[in-house]
C-alpha positions in Angstrom: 19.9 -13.3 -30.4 18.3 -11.4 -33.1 15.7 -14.4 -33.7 14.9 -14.1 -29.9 14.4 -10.7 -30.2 12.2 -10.4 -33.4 10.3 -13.7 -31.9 9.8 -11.2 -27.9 8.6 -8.2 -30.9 6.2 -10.2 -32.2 4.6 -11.2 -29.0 3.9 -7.6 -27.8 2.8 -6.6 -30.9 0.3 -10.0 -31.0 -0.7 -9.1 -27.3 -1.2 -5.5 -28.0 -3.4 -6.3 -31.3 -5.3 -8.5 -29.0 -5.9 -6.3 -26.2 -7.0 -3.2 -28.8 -9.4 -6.3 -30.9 -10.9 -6.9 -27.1 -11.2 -3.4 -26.3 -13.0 -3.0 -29.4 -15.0 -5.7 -29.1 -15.9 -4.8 -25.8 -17.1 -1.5 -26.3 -19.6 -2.6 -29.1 -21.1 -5.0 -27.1 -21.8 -2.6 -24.1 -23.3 0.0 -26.1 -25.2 -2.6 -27.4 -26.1 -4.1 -24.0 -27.0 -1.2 -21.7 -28.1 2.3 -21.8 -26.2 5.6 -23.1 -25.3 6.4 -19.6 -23.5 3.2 -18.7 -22.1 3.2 -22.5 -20.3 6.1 -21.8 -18.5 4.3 -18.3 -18.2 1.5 -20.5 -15.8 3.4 -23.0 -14.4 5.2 -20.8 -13.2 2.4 -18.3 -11.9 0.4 -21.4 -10.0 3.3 -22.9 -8.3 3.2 -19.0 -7.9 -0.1 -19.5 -5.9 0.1 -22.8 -3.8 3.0 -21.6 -3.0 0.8 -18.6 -1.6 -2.2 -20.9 0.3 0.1 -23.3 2.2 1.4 -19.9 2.4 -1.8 -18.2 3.9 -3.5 -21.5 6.4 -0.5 -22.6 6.7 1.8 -19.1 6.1 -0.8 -16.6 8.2 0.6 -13.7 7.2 4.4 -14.6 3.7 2.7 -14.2 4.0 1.0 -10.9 5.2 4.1 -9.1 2.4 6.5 -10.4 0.2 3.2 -9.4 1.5 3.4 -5.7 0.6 7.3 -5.5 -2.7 6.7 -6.7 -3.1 4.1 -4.0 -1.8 6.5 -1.7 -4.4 8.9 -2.5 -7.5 6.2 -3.2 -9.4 6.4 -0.2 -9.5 10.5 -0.6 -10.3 10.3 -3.7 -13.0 8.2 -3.5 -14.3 10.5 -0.5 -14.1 13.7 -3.0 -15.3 11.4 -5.9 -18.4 10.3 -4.0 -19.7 14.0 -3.0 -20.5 14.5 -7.0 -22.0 11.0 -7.3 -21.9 8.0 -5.1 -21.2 6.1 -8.2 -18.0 8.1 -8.8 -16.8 7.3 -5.8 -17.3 3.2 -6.0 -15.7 3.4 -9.5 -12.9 4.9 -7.7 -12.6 2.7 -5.0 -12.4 -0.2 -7.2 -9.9 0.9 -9.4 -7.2 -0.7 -7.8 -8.6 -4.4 -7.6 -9.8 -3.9 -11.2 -6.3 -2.6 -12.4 -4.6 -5.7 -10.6 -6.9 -7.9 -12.6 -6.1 -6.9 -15.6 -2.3 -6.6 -14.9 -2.8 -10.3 -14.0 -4.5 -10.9 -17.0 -1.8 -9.3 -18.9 1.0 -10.9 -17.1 -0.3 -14.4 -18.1 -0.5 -13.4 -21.8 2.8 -12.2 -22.0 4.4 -15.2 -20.0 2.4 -17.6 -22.4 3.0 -15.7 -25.4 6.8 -15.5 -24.9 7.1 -19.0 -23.1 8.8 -17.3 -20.2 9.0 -19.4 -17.1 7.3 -18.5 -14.2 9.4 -17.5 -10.8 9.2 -19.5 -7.5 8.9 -17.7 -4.0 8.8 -19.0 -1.1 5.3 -18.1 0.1 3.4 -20.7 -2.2 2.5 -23.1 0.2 1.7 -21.2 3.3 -0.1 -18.6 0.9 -1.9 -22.0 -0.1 -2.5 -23.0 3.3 -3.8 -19.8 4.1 -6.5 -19.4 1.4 -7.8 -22.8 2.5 -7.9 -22.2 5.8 -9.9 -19.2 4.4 -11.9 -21.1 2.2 -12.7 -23.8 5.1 -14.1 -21.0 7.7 -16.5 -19.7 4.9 -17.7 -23.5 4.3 -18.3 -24.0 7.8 -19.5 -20.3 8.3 -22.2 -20.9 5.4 -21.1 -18.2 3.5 -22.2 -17.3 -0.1 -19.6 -18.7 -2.9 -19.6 -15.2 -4.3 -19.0 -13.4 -1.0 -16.0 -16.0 -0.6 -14.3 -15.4 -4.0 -14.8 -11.3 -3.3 -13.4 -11.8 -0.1 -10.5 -14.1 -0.5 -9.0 -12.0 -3.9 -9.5 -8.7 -1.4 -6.6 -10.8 0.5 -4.5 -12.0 -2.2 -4.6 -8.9 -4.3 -1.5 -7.9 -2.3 0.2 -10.9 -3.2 -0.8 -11.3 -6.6 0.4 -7.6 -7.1 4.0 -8.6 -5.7 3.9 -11.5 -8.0 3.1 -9.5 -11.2 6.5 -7.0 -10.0 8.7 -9.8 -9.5 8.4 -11.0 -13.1 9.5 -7.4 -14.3 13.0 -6.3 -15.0 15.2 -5.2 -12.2 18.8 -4.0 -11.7 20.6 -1.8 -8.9 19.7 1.2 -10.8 16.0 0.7 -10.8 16.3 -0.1 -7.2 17.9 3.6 -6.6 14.6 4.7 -8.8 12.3 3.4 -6.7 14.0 5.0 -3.3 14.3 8.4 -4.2 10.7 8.8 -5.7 9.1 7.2 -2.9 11.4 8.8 -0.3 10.4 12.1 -2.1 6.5 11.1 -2.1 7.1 10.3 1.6 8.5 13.4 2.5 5.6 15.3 1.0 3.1 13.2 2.6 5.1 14.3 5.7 5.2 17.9 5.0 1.4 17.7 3.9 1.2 15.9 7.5 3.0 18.7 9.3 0.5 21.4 7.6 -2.5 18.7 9.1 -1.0 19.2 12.6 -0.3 22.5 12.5 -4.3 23.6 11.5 -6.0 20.6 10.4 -9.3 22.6 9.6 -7.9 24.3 7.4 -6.1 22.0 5.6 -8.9 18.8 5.9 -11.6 21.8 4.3 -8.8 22.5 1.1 -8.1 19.1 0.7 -11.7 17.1 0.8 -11.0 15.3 3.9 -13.3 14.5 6.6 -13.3 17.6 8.6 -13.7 15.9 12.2 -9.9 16.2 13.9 -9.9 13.5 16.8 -7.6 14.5 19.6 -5.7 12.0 21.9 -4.2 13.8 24.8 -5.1 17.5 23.1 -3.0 16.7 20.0 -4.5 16.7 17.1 -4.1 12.9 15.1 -2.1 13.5 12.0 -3.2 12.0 8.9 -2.7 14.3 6.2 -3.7 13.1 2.5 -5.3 10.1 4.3 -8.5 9.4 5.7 -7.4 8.0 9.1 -4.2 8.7 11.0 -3.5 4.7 11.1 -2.9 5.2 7.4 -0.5 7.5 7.6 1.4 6.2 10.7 1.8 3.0 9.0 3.2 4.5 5.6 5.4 6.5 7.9 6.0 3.7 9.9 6.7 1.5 6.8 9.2 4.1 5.2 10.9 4.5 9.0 12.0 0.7 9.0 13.5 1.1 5.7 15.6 4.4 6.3 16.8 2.3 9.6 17.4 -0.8 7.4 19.6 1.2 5.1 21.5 2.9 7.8 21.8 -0.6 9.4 23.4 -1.7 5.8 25.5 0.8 4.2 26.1 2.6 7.3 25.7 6.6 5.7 24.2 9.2 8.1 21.8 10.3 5.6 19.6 6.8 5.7 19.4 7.3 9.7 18.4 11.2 9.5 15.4 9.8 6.8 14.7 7.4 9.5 14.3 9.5 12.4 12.4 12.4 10.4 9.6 9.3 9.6 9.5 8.6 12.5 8.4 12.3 13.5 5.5 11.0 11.2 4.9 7.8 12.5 4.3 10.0 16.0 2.3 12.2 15.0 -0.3 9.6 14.2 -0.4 9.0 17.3 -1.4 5.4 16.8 0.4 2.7 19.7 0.9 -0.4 17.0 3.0 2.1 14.6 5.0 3.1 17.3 5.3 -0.3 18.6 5.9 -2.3 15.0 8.9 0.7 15.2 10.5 -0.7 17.7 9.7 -4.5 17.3 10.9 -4.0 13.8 14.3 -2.2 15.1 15.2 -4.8 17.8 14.7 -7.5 15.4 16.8 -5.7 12.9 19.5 -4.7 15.7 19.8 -8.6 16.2 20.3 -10.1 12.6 23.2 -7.7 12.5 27.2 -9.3 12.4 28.2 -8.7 16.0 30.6 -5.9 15.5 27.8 -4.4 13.6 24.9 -4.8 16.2 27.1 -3.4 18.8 27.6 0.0 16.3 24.0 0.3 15.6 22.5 -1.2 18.7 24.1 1.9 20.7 23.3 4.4 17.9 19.9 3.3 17.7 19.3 2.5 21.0 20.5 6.3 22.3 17.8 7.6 19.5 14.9 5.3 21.0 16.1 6.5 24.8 16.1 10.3 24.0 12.8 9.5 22.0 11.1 8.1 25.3 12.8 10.7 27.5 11.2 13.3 25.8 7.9 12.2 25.2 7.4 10.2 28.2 4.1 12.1 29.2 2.4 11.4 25.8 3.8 7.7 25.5 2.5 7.2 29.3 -0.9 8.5 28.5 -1.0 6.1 25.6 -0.1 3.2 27.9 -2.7 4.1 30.3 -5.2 4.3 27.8 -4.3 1.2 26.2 -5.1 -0.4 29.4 -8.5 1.3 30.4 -9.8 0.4 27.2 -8.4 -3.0 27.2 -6.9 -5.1 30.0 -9.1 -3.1 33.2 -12.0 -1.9 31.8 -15.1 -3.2 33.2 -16.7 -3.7 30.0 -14.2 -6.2 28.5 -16.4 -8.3 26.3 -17.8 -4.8 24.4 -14.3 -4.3 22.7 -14.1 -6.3 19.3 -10.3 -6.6 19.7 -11.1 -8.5 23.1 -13.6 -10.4 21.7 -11.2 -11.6 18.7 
């Protein structure tokens, strides 16, 4: 045990002496290479760069979560980021492929270095089959190689991400970890959303946003720390199913009222595929449940989705009708991109 240990020790400490000796290296040759200006970038997005592998190797979970916020809040970033300097805002906006790179360049160190095995999932070959189908179109399509490679990691980053997490230590209690801080970043976003709603002027002017407040129907489309309400449904959307998902599991009152206030969120978007991935999402989850179980939560959540209609029939009808003007009856069929796809 003890040799296993000192032999794990000595990796980190090899990977983190090669990760400062690169950083190093790195900033050297930049200030060498390019101007005072971009030096200064250039030692600045290293010294990111180290801090990021020193909390990826020693606070890895602590690390993912404050990475998921920043996601959260990227694209508003970038929009406040931009109005000093355009260039501020594309550093900003790349900062999550370039911080999944290197956390896949770390990952592969530390699996070589340590001799750890690599984990099999069971998307490998249709994420294969995929990325060459992918690959093919741009072939036949004439595309640029470089516009290709650009285009197909801005696909996979997603998966490479969930790759990178599944190598990382897990237990029940981490699980719980991961719940309440996002449940609690959820709720804000929500409350944040409610303030949007309620005078979204204001808020959109404190905040950075884009001030323009589209209106479906006279409401006003929630979308709080985001930059489009379909961002925020789908988040709300997202943390909905799982609220439902736990209720459907452990069967505790609490999971179902996180559900339904989400789904408030989800609403407020007022975007039809949130609404609709709700309910898909729902039936199918209804279904895989034991029998005695999808009867219990089939009529629980099937009363919720009834008085849900019931009471926003008039808004849910308007987003029906509209739905179908712009897409089924409209004269001007071949002008919608959706249509044309």
């Amino acid at each position: 045990m003890n040799s296993a240990q000192n032999k794990s020790r000595f990796a980190s400490r090899l990977l983190t002496g090669l990760i400062l000796a690169a950083t190093v290296a790195g900033v050297l040759t930049l200030g060498y290479m390019t101007s005072d200006a971009h030096s200064l970038v250039a030692v600045i997005g290293l010294i990111f760069l180290l801090i990021t592998a020193y909390c990826y190797l020693h606070f890895p979970h602590r690390f993912i979560m404050a990475f998921g916020v920043f996601i959260l809040c990227q694209k508003l970033l970038k929009l406040n980021a931009a109005r000093i300097n355009p260039f501020y805002g594309t550093m900003v906006g790349y900062v999550d492929e370039i911080v999944i790179i290197w956390l896949l360049v770390l990952f592969l160190a530390r699996q070589s270095l340590s001799r750890s095995p690599f984990a099999r999932t069971g998307i490998g070959i249709p994420l294969l089959g995929f990325s060459l189908a992918g690959i093919l179109s741009s072939l036949i399509g004439h595309v640029p190689p470089g516009i290709t490679g650009i285009q197909l990691f801005l696909y996979l980053k997603g998966f490479i991400f969930f790759y990178i997490i599944l190598h990382l230590p897990n237990n029940p209690r981490i699980l719980r970890t991961y719940i309440r801080f996002f449940t609690a970043v959820g709720i804000i976003i929500l409350g944040l959303g409610i303030v949007d709603l309620v005078n979204p002027y204001w808020f959109r002017a404190v905040t950075g946003n884009e001030i323009n407040v589209g209106l479906r129907f006279g409401i006003p489309s929630t979308k709080s720390i985001f930059t489009h309400p379909g961002d925020f449904g789908w988040f709300m959307a997202i943390l909905t199913l799982y609220g439902f998902a736990y209720y459907m599991v452990f069967n505790r009152n609490i999971y179902l009222i996180f559900g339904l206030i989400f789904s408030l969120g989800s609403f407020l978007s007022m975007r039809r595929r949130n609404l609709a991935g709700i309910f898909t999402g729902l039936v199918i989850g209804v279904w895989k449940q034991p029998k005695v179980e999808k009867v219990r939560a089939g009529v629980i959540l099937g009363a919720i989705v009834a008085l849900f209609i019931v009471l926003s029939w008039s808004t849910i009808e308007m987003l029906y009708t509209d739905l179908m003007e712009g897409y089924v009856t409209s004269r001007h069929l071949r002008e919608e991109a959706r249509n044309v796809l």
